[in-house]
Backbone as CSV, one residue per row, in Angstrom:
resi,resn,N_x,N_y,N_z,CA_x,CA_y,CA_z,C_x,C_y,C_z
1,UNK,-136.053,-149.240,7.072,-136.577,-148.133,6.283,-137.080,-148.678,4.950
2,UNK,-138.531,-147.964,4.619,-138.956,-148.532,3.749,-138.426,-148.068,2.540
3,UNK,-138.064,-148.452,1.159,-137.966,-148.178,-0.209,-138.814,-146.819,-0.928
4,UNK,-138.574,-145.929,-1.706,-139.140,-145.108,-1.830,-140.325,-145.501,-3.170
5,UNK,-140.262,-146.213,-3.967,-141.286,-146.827,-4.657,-142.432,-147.653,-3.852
6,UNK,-141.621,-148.677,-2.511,-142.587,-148.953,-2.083,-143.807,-148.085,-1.342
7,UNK,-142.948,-146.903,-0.557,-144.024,-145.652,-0.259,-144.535,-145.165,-1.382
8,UNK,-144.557,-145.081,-2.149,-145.230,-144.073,-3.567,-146.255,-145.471,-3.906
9,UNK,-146.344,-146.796,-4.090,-147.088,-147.394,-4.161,-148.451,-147.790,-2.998
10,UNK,-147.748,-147.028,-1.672,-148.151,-147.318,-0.558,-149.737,-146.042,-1.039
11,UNK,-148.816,-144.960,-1.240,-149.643,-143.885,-1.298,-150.446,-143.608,-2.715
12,UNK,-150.487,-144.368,-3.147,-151.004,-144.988,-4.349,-152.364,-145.885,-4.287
13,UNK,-152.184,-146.796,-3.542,-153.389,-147.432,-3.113,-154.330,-147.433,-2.150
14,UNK,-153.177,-146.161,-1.150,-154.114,-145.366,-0.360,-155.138,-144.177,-0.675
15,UNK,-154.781,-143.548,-1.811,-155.951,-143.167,-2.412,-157.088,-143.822,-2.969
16,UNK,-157.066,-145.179,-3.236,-158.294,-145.786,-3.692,-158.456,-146.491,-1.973
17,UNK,-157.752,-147.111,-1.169,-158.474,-147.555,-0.123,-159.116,-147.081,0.925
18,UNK,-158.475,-145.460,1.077,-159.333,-144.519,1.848,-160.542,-143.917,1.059
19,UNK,-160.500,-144.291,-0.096,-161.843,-143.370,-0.818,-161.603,-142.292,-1.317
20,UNK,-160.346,-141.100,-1.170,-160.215,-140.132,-1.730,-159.886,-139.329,-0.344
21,UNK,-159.962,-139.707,0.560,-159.738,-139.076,1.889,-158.663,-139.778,2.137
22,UNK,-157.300,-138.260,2.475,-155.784,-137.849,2.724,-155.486,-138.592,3.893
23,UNK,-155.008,-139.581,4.032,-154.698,-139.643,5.310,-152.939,-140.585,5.225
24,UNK,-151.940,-139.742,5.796,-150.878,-139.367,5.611,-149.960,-140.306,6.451
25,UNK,-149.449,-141.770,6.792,-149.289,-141.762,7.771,-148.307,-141.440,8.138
26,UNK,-147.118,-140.957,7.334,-145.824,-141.041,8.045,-145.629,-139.173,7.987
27,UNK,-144.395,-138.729,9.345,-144.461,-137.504,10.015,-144.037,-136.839,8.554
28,UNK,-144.793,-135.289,9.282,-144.836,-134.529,8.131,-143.502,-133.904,8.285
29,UNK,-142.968,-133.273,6.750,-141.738,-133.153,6.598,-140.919,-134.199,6.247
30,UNK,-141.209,-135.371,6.235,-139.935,-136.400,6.426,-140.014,-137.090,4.670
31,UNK,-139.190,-137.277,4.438,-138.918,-137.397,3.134,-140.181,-139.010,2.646
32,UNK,-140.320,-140.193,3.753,-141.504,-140.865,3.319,-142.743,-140.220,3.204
33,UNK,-143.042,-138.900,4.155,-144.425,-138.049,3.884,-144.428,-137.413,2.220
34,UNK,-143.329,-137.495,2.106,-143.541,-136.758,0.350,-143.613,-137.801,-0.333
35,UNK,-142.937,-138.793,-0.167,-143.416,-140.261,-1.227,-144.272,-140.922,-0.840
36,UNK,-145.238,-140.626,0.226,-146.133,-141.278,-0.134,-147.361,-139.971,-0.588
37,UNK,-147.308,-139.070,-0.269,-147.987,-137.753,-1.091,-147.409,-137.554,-2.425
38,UNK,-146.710,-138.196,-2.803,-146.320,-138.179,-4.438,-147.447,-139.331,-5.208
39,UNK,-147.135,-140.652,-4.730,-148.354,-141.364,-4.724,-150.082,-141.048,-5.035
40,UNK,-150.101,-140.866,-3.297,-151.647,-140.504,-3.306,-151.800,-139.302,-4.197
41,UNK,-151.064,-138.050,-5.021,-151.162,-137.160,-5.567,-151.267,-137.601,-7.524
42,UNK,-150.654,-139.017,-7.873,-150.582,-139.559,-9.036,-151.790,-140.198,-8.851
43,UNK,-152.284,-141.034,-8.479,-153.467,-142.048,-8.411,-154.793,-140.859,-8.199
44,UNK,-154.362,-139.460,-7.683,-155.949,-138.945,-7.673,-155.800,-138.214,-9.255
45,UNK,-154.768,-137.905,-9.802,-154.915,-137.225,-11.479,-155.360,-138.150,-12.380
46,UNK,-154.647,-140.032,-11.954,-155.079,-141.183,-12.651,-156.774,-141.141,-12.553
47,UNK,-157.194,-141.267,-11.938,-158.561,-141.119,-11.149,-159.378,-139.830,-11.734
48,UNK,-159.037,-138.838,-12.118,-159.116,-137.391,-12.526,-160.400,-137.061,-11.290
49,UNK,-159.820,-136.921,-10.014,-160.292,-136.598,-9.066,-162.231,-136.978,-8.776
50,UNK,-162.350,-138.433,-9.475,-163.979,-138.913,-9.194,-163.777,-139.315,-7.832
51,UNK,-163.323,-139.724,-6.906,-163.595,-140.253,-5.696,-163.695,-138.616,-4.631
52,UNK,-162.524,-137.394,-5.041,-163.246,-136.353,-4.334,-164.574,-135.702,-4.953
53,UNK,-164.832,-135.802,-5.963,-165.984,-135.247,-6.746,-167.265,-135.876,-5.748
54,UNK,-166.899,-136.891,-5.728,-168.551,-137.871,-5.245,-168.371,-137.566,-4.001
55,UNK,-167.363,-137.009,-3.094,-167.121,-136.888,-1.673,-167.881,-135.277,-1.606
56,UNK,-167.329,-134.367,-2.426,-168.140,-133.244,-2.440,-169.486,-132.875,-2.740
57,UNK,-170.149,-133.770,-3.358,-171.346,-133.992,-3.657,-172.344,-134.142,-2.443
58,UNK,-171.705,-135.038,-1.920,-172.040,-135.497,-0.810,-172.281,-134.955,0.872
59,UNK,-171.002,-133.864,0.253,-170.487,-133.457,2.050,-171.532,-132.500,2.259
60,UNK,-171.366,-131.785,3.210,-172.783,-130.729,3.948,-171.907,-129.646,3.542
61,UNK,-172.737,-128.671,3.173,-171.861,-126.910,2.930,-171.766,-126.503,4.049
62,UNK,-170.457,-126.085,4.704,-170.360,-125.622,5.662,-169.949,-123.973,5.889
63,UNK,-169.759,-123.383,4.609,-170.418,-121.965,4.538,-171.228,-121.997,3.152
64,UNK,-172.032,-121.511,3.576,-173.138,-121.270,1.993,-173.101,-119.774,1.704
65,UNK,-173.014,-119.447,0.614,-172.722,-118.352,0.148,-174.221,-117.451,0.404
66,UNK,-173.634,-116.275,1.048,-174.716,-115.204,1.821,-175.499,-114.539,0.724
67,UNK,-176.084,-115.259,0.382,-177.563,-114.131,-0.827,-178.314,-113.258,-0.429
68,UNK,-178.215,-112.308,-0.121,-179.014,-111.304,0.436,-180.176,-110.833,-0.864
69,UNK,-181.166,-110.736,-0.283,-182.202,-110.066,-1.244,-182.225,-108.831,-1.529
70,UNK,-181.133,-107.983,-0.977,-180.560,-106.861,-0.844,-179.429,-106.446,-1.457
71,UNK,-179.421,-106.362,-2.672,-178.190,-105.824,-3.409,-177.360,-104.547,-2.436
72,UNK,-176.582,-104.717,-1.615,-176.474,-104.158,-0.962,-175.227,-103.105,-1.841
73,UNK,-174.550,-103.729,-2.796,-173.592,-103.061,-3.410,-174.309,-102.037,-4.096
74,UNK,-175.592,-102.056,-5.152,-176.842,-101.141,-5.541,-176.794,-99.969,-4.693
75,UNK,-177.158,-100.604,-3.425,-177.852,-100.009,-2.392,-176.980,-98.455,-1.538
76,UNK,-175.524,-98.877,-1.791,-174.799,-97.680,-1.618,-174.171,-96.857,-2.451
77,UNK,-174.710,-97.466,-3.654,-174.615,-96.144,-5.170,-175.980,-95.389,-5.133
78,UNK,-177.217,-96.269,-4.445,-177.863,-95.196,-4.221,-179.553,-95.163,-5.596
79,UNK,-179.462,-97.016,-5.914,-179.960,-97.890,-6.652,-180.721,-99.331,-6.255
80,UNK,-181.333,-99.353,-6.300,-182.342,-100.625,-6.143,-182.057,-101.870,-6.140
81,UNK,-180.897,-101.748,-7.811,-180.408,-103.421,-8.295,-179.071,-102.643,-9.164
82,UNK,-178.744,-104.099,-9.981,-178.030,-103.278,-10.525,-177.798,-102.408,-11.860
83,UNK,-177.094,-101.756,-12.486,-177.573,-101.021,-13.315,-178.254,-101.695,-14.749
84,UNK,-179.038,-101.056,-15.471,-179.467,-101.466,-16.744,-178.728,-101.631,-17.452
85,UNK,-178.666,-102.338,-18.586,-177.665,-102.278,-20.054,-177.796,-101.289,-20.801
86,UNK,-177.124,-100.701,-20.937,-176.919,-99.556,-22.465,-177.395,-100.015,-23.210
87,UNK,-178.823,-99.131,-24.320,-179.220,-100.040,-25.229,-179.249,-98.810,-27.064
88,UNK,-178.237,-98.405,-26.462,-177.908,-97.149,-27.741,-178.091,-95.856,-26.988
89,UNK,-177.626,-94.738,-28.414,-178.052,-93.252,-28.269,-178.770,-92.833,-27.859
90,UNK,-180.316,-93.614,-27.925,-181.530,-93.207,-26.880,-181.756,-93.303,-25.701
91,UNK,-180.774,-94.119,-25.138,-181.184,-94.489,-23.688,-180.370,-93.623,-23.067
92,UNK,-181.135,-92.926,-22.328,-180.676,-92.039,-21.621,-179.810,-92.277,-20.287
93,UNK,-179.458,-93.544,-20.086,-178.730,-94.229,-18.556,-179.629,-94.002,-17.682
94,UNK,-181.321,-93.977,-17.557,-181.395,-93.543,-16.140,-181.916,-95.128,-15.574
95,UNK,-181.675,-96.194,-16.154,-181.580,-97.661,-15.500,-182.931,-98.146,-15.845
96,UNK,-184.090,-97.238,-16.123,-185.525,-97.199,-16.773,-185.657,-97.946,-17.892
């Protein structure tokens, strides 16, 4: 059985040798899975998370946020877009 510094160092340099990508080897739950996720979890704050930054940059969006040209929230108050700004006593609210 390995030393628990030596796992925390293990998981330490496994964050710079995988690149920023988790990869865990010992079973989850077991007290080496937390030292070496104590590790890889210090070396990515040391790091202030640039190796996932450049990984996200990178990766493909795999949901992209749904923009509809259709204010659809507008659309069931029964409005076009959304409302105008209040611009004093004169404005009467009608969004004009």
């Amino acid at each position: 059985m390995t030393n628990e510094s030596e796992i925390v160092a293990k998981g330490k340099a496994g964050y710079f040798s995988d690149r920023g990508v988790y990869q865990n080897p010992y079973p989850q739950a077991s007290e080496e899975f937390n030292h070496y996720e104590r590790g890889w979890m210090q070396s990515l704050k040391y790091d202030e998370g640039r190796l996932l930054n450049a990984l996200s940059k990178t990766a493909p969006k795999l949901f992209p946020p749904n923009r509809s040209a259709v204010n659809q929230y507008a659309e069931l108050k029964g409005r076009s877009g959304p409302r105008k700004k209040y611009r004093g006593p004169n404005d009467l609210g009608t969004g004009a």
